[in-house]
mmCIF file of the N, C-alpha and C atoms, coordinates in Angstrom:
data_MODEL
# 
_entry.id   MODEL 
# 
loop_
_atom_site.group_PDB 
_atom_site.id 
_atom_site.type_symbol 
_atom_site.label_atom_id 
_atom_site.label_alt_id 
_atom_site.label_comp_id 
_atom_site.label_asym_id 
_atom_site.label_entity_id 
_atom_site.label_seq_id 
_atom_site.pdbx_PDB_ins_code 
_atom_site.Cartn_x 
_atom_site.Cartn_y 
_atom_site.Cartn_z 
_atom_site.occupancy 
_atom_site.B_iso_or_equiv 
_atom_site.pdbx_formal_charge 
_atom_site.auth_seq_id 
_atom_site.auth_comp_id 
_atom_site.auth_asym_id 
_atom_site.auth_atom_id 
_atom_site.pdbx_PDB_model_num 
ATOM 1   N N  . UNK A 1 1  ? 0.838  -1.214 0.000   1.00 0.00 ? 1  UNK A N  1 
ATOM 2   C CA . UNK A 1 1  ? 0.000  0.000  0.000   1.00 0.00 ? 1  UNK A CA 1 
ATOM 3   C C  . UNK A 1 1  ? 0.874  1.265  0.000   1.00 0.00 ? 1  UNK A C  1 
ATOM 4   N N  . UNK A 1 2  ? 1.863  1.301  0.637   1.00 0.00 ? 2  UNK A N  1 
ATOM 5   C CA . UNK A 1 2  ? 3.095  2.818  0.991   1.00 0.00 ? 2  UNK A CA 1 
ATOM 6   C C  . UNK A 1 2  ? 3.466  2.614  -0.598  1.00 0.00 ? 2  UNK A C  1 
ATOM 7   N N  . UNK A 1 3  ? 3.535  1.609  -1.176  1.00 0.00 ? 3  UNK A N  1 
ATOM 8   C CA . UNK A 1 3  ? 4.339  1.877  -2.243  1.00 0.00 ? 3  UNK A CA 1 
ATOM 9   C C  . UNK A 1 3  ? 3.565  2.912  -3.471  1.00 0.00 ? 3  UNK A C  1 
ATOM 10  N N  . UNK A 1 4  ? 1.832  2.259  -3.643  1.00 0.00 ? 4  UNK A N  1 
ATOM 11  C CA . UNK A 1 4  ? 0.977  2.674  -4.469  1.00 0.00 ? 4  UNK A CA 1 
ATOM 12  C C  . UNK A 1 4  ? 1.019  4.183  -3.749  1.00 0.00 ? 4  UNK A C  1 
ATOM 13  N N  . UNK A 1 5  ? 0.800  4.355  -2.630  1.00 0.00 ? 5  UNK A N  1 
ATOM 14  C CA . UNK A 1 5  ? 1.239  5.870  -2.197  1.00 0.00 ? 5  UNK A CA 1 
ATOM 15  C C  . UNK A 1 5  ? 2.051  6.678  -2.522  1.00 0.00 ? 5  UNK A C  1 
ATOM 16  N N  . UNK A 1 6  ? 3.262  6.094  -3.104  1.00 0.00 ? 6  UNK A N  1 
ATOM 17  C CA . UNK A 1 6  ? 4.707  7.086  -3.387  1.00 0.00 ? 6  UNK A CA 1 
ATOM 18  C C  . UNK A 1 6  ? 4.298  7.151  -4.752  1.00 0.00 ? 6  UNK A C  1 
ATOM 19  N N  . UNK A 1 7  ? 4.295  5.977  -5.717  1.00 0.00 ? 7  UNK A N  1 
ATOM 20  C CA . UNK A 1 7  ? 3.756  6.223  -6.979  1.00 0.00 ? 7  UNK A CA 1 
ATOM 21  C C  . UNK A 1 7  ? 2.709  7.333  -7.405  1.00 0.00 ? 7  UNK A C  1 
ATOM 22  N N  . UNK A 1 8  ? 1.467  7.390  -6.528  1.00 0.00 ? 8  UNK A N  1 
ATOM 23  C CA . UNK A 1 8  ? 0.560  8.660  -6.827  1.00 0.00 ? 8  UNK A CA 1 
ATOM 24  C C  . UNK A 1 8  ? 1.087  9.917  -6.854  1.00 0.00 ? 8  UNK A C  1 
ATOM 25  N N  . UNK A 1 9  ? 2.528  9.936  -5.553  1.00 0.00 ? 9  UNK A N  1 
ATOM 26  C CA . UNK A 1 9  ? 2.755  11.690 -5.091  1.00 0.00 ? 9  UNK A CA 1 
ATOM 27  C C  . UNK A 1 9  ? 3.555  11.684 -6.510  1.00 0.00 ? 9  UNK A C  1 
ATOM 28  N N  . UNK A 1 10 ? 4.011  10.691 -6.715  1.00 0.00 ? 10 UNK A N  1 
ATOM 29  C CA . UNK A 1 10 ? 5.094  10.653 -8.200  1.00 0.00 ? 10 UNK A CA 1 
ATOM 30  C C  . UNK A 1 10 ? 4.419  11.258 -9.556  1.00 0.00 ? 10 UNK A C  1 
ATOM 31  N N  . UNK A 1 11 ? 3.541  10.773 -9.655  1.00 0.00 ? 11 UNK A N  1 
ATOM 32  C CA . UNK A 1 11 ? 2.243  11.145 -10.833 1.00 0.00 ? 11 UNK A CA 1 
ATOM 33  C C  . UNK A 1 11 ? 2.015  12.447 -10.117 1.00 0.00 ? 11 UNK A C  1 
ATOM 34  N N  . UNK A 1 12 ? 1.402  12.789 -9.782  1.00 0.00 ? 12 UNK A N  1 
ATOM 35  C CA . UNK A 1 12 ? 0.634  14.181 -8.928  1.00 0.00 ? 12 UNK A CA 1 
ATOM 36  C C  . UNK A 1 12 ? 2.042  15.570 -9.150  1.00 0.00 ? 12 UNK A C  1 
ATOM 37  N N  . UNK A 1 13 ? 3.232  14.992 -8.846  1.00 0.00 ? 13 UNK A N  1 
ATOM 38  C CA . UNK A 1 13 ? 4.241  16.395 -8.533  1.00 0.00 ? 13 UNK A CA 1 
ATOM 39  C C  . UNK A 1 13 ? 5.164  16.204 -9.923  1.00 0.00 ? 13 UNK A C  1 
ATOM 40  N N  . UNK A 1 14 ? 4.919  15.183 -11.132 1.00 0.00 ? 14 UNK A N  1 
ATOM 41  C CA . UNK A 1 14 ? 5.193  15.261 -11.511 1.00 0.00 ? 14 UNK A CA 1 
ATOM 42  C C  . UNK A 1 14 ? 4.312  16.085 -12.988 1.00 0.00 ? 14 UNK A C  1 
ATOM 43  N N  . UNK A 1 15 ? 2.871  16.080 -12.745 1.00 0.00 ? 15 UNK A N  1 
ATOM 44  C CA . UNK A 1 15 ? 1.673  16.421 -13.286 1.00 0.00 ? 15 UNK A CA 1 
ATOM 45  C C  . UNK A 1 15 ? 1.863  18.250 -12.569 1.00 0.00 ? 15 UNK A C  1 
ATOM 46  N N  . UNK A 1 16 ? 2.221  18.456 -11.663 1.00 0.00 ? 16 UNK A N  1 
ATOM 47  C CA . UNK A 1 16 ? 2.260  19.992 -11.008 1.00 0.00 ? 16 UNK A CA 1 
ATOM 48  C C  . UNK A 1 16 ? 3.305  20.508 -11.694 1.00 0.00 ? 16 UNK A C  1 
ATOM 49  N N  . UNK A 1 17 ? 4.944  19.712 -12.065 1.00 0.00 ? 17 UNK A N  1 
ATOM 50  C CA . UNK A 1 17 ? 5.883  20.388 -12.795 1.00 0.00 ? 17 UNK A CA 1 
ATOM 51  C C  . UNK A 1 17 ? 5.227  20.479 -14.464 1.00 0.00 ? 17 UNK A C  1 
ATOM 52  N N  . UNK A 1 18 ? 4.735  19.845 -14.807 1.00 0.00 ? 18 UNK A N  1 
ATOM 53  C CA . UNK A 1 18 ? 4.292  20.254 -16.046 1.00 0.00 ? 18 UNK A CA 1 
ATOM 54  C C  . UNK A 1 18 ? 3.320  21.313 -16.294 1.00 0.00 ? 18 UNK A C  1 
ATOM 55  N N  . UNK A 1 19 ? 2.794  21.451 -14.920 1.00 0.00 ? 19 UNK A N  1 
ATOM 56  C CA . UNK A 1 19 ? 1.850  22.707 -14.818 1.00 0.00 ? 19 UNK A CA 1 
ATOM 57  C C  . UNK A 1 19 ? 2.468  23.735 -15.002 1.00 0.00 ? 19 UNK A C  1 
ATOM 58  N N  . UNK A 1 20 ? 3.593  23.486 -14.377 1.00 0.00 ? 20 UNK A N  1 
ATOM 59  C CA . UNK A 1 20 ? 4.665  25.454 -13.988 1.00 0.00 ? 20 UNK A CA 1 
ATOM 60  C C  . UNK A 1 20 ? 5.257  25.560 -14.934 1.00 0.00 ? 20 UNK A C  1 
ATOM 61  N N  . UNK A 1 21 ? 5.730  24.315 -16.151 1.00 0.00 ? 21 UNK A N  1 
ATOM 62  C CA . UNK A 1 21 ? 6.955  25.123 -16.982 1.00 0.00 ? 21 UNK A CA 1 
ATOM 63  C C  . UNK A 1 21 ? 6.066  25.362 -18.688 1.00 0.00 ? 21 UNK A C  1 
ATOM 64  N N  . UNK A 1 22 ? 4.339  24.607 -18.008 1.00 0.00 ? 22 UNK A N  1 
ATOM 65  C CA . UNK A 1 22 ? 3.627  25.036 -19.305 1.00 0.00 ? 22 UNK A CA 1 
ATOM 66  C C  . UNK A 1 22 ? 3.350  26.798 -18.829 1.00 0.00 ? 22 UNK A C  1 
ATOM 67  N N  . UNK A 1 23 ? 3.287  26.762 -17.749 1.00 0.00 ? 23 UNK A N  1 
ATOM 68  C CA . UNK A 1 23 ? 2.691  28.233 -17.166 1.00 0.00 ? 23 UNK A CA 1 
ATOM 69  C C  . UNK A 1 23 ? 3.943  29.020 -17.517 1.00 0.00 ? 23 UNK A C  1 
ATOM 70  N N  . UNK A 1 24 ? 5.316  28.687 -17.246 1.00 0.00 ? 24 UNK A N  1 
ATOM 71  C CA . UNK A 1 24 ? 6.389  29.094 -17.519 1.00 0.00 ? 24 UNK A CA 1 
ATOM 72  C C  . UNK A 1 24 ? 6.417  30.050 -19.224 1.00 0.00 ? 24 UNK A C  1 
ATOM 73  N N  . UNK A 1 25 ? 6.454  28.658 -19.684 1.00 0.00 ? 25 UNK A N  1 
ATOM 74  C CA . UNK A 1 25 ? 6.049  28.872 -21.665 1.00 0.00 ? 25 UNK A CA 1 
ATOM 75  C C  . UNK A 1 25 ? 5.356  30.375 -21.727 1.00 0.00 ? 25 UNK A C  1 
ATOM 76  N N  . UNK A 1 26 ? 3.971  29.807 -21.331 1.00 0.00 ? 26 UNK A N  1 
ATOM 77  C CA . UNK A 1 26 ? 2.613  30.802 -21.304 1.00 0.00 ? 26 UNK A CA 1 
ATOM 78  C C  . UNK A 1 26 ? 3.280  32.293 -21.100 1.00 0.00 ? 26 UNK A C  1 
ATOM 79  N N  . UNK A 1 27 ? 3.471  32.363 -19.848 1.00 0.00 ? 27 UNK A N  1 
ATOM 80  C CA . UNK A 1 27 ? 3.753  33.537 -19.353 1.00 0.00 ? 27 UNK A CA 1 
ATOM 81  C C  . UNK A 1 27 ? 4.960  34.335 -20.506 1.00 0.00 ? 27 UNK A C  1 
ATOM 82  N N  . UNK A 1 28 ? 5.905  33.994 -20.327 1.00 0.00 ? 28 UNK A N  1 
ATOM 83  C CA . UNK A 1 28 ? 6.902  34.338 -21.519 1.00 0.00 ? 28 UNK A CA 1 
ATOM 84  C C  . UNK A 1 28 ? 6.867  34.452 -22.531 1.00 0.00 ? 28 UNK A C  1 
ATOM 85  N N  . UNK A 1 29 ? 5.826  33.877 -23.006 1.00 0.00 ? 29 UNK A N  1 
ATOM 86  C CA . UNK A 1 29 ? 5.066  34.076 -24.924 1.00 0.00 ? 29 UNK A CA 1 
ATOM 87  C C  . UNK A 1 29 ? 3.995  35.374 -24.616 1.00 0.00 ? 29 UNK A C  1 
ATOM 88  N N  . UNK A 1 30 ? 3.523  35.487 -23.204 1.00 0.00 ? 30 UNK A N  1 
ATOM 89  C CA . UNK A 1 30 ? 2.340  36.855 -22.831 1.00 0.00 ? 30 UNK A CA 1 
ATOM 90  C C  . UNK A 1 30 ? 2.887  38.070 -22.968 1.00 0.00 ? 30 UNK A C  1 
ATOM 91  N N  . UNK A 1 31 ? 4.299  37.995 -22.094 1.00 0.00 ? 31 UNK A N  1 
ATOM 92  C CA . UNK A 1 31 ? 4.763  39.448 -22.075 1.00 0.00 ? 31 UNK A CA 1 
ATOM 93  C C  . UNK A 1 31 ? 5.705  39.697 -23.575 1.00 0.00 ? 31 UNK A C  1 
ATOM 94  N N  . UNK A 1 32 ? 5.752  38.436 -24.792 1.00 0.00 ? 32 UNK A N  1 
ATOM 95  C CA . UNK A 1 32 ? 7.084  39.172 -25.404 1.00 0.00 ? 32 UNK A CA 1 
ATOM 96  C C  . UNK A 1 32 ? 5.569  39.695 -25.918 1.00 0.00 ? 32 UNK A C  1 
ATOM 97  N N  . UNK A 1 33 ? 4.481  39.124 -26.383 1.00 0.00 ? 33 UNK A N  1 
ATOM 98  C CA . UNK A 1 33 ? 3.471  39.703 -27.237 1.00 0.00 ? 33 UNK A CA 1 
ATOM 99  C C  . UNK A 1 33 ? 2.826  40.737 -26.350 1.00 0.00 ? 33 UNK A C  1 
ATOM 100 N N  . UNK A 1 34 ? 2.798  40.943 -25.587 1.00 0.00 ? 34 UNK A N  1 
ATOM 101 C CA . UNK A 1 34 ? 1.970  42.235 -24.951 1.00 0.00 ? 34 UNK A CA 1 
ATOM 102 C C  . UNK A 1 34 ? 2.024  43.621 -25.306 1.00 0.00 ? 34 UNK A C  1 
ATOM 103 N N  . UNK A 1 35 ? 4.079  43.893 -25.929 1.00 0.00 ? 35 UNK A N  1 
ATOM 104 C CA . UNK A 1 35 ? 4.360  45.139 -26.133 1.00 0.00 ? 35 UNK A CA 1 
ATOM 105 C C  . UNK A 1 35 ? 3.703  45.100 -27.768 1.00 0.00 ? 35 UNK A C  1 
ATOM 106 N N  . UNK A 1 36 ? 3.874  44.061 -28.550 1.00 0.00 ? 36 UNK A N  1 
ATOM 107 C CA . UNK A 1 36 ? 2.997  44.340 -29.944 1.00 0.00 ? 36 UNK A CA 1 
ATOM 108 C C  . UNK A 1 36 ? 2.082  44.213 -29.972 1.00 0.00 ? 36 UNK A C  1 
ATOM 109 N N  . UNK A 1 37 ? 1.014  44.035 -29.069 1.00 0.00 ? 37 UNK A N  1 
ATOM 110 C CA . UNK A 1 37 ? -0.285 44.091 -29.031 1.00 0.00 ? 37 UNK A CA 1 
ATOM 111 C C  . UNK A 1 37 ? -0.297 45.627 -28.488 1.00 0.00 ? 37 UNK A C  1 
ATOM 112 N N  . UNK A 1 38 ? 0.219  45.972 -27.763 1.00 0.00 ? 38 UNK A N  1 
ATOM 113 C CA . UNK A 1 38 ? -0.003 47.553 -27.340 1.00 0.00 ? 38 UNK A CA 1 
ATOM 114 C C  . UNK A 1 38 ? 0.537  48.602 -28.319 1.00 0.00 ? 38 UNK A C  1 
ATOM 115 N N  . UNK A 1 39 ? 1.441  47.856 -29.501 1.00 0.00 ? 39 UNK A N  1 
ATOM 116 C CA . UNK A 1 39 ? 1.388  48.720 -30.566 1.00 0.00 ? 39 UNK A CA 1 
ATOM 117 C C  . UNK A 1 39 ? 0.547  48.919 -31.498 1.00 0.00 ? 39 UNK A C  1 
ATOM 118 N N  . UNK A 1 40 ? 0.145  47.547 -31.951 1.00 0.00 ? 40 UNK A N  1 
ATOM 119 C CA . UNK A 1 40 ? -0.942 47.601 -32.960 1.00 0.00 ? 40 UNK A CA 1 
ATOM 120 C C  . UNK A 1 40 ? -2.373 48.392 -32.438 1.00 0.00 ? 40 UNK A C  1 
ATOM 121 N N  . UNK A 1 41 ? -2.188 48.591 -31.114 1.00 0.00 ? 41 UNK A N  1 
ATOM 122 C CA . UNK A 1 41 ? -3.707 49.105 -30.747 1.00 0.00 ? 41 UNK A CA 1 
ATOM 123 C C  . UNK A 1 41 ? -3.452 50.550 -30.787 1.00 0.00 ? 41 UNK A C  1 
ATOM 124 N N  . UNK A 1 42 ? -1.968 51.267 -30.379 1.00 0.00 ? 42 UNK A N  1 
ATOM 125 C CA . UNK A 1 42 ? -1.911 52.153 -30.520 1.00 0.00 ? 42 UNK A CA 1 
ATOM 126 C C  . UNK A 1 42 ? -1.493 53.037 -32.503 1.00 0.00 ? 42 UNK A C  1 
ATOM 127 N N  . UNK A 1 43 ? -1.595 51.593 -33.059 1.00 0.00 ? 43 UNK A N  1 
ATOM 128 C CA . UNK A 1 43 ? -1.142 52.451 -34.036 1.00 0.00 ? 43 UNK A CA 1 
ATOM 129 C C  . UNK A 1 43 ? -3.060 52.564 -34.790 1.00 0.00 ? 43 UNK A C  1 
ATOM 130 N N  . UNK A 1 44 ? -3.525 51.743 -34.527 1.00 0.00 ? 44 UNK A N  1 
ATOM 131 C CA . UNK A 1 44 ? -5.635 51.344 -34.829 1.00 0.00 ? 44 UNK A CA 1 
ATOM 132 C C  . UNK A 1 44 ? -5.509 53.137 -34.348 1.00 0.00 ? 44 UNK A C  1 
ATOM 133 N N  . UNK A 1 45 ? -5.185 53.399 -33.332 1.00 0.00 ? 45 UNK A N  1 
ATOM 134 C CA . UNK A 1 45 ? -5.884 54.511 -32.825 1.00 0.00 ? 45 UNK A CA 1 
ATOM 135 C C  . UNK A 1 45 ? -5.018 55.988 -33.528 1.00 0.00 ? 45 UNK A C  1 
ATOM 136 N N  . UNK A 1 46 ? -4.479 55.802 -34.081 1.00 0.00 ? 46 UNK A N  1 
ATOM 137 C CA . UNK A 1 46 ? -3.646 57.143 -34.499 1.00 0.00 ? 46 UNK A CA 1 
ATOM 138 C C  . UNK A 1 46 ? -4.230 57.186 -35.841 1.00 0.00 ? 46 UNK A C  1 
ATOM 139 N N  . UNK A 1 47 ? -4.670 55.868 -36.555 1.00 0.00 ? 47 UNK A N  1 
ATOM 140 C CA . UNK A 1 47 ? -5.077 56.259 -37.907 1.00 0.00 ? 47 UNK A CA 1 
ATOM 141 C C  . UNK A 1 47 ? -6.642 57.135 -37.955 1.00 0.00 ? 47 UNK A C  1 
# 
């Protein structure tokens, strides 16, 4: 039974690191696009 226990936290924290370095990805693809999204809106608005 301890063993099927270690196996789950194994699955589970290994299912949480794939959470952070997809969140990782995410985040870092948000801010490079954020500054060209704040251009294109500012350039919509000058025309």
């Amino acid at each position: 039974k301890a063993k099927r226990g270690v196996q789950e936290f194994v699955v589970v924290s290994h299912a949480i690191y794939l959470l952070e370095t997809k969140f990782q990805v995410a985040l870092r693809t948000t801010t490079q696009l954020l500054p060209l999204v704040a251009r294109q809106r500012k350039a919509e608005r000058s025309v």
